[in-house]
C-alpha positions in Angstrom: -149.5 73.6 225.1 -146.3 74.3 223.1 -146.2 75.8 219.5 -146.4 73.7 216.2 -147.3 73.8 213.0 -151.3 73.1 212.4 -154.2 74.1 209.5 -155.8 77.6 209.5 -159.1 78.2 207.5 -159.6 81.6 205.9 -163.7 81.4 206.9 -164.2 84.4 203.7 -162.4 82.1 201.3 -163.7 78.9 202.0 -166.0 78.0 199.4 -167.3 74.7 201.2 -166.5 72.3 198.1 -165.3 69.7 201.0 -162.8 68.9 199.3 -160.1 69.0 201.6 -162.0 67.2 204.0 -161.7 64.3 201.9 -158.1 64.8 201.4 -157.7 65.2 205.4 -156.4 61.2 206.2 -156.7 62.2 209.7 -160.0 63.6 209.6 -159.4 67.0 211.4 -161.5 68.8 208.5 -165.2 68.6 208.6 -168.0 71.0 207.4 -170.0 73.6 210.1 -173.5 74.4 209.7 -172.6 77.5 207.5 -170.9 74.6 205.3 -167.5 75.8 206.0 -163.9 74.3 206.6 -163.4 73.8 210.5 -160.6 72.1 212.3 -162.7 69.7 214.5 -160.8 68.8 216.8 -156.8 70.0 216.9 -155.2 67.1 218.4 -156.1 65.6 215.1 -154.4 67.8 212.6 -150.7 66.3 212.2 -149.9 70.1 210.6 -148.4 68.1 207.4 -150.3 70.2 204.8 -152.1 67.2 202.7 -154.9 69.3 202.3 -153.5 72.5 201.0 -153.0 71.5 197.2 -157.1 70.8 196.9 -158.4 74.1 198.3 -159.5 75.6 194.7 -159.9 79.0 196.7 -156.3 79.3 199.0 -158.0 78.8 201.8 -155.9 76.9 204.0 -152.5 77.3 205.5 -149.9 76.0 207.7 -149.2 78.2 210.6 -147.5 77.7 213.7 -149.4 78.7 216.9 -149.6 77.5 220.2 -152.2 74.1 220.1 -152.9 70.8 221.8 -150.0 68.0 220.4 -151.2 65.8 217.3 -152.3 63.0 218.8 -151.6 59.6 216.3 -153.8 57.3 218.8 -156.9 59.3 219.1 -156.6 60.0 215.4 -156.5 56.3 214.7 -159.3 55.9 217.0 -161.4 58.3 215.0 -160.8 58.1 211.8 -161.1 53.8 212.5 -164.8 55.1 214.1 -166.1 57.3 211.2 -164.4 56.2 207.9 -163.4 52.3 208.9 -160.0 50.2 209.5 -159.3 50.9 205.8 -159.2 54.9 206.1 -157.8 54.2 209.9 -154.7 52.3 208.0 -153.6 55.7 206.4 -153.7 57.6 209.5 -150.2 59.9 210.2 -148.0 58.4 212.8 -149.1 54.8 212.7 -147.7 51.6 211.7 -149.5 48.7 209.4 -148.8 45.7 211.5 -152.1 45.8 211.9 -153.2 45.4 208.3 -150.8 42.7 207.4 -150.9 39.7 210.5 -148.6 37.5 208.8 -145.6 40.5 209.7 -146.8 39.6 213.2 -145.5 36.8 215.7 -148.7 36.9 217.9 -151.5 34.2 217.0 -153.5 35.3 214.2 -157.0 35.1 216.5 -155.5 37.6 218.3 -156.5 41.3 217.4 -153.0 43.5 216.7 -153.2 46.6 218.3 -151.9 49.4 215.6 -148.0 50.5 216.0 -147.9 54.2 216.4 -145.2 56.7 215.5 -144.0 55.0 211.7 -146.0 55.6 209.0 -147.9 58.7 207.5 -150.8 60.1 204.8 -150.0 57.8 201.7 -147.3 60.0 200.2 -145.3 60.6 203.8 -146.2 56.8 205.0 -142.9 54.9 205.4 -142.5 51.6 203.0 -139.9 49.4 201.8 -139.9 48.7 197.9 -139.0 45.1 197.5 -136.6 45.2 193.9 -135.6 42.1 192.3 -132.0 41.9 192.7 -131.5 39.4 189.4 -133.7 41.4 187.6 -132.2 45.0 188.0 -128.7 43.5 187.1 -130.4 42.5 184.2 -131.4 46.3 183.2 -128.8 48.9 182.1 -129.7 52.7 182.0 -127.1 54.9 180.5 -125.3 57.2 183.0 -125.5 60.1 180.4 -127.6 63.1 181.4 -129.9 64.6 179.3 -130.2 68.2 180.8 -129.5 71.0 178.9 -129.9 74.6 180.7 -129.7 75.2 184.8 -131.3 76.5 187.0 -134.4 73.8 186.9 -136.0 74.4 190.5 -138.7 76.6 189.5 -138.4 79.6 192.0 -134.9 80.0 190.2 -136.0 79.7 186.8 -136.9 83.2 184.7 -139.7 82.8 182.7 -137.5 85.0 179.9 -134.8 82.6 180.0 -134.0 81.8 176.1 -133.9 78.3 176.7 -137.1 77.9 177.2 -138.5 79.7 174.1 -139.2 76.9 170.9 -139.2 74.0 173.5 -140.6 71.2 174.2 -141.4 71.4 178.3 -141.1 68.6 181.0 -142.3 70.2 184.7 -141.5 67.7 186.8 -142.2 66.8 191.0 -139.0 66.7 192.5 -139.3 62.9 193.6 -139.7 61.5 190.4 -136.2 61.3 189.1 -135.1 59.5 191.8 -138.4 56.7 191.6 -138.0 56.4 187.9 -134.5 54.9 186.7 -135.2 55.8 183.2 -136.3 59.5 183.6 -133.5 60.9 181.7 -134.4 58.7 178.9 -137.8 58.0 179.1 -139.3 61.8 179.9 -136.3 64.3 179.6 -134.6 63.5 176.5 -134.9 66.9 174.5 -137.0 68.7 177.1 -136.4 71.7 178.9 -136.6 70.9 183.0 -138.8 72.4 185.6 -138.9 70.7 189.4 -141.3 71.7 192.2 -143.0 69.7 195.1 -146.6 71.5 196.2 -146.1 70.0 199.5 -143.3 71.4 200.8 -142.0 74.7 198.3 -143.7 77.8 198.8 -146.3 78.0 195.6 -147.1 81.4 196.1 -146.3 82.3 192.9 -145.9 79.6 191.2 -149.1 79.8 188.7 -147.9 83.4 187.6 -144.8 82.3 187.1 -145.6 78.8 184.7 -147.9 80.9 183.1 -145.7 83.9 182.0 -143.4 80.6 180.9 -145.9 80.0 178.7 -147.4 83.3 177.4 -143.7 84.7 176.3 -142.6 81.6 174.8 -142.9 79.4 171.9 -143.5 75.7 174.0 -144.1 72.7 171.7 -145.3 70.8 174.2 -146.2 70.5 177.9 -145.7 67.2 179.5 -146.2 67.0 183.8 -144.4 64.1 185.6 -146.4 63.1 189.2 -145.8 60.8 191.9 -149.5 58.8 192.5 -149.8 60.6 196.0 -152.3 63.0 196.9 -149.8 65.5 197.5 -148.4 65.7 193.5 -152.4 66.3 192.4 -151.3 70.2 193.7 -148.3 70.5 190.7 -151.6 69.1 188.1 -153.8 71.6 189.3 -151.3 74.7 189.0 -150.2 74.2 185.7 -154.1 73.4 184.4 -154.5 77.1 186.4 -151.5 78.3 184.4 -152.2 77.5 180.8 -155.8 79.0 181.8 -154.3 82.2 183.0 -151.7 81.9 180.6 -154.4 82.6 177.5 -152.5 79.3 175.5 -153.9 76.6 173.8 -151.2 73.8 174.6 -152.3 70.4 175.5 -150.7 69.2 178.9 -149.8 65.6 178.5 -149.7 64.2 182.6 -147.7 61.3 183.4 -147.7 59.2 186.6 -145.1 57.5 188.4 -145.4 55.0 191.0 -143.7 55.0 194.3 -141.9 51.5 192.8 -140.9 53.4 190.0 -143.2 52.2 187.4 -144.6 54.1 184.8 -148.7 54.4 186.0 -150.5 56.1 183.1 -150.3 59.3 180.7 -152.9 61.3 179.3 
């Protein structure tokens, strides 16, 4: 066995809402007879953290310790077993040839064995956006930016900075300026910027932090940009935490943005 990263379950925090068993792809989580988090088997946790921004009660982490290798096959296997080729297709570490025959040069009545090592949970699975090349010449976004104060990364940030007080807040995940051609236009124009990821920053302190933002200054209005990945629900859940803890009454518009860079829904 060699060191790597993998899920730890804080037994005294777990509140066994099951929720990150559901956000599991890989189906490493399952509930014990004291209806608590358990890692099920190890070679089945791919140590990517999908399931940290659900726990309501911080009790999961990514450690690294000495464990049995992620295995993508075995995963495959079981996930194909208990939640069906559907579920399986999402599995870290695995390639869709499978799902799609016509990629394939085999004959069609021949079952396609699943391609491992590509792929991932839906928002670290690898994918090619098809653009239409006629099309996008035919669009023109103005090269002018739209921010107005630095630093925007919120460990950075100070929640006294004067920019931020009589404002009108974007927070923002960091991938959606870059799937969203319009996102200086369409969601920053005459905003104040925040950027975070919930996967991969440390959150620690995040909540404190957006919700001091909020107690000591005057904000307009509150509007959170998301990628549609399980992942970006984390950034939703700490700012509903923050306005909570921050004692405001602001309404928090929520915007999605699709991995094509489409506009998904606000509400």
């Amino acid at each position: 066995m060699a060191k790597r990263m993998i899920i730890e379950i804080d037994r005294d925090l777990c509140d066994g809402c099951g929720l990150c068993t559901e956000a599991c792809a890989e189906g490493a989580l399952v509930l014990d007879d004291e209806n608590k988090a358990v890692l099920g088997k190890e070679i089945f946790c791919d140590g990517l953290g999908a399931c940290l921004d659900v726990c309501p009660t911080g009790a999961l982490e990514v450690i690294e310790r000495e464990s049995e290798e992620y295995d993508p096959k075995a995963t495959y296997e079981h996930v194909l077993k208990t939640r069906g080729k559907d579920a399986a297709a999402h599995v870290h570490g695995i390639g869709c040839d499978h799902d799609h025959p016509e990629a394939s040069t085999e004959s069609d009545d021949k079952p396609q064995a699943p391609q491992f090592g590509m792929g991932g949970c839906p928002g670290s699975m690898s994918r090619e956006i098809q653009r239409n090349e006629e099309t996008q010449a035919q669009k023109t976004v103005s090269g002018s930016s739209e921010l107005t104060q630095w630093p925007i990364q919120l460990h950075l940030v100070s929640p006294f900075a004067p920019y931020f007080n009589n404002s009108d807040l974007l927070i923002a995940a960091d991938c959606t300026a870059f799937s969203l051609g319009s996102f200086h236009q369409d969601l920053l124009k005459g905003k104040k910027l925040i950027i975070a990821c919930p996967k991969l920053d440390d959150t620690s302190n995040y909540v404190q932090k957006l919700a001091d933002i909020l107690k000591n200054n005057t904000i307009y209005s509150l509007t959170i940009a998301t990628m549609v990945v399980p992942c970006c629900s984390g950034l939703d859940y700490m700012i509903d935490q923050a306005v909570e803890l921050s004692g405001t009454q602001i309404k928090v518009k929520k915007i999605k943005v699709g991995i094509d860079g489409q506009l998904i829904y606000s509400s």
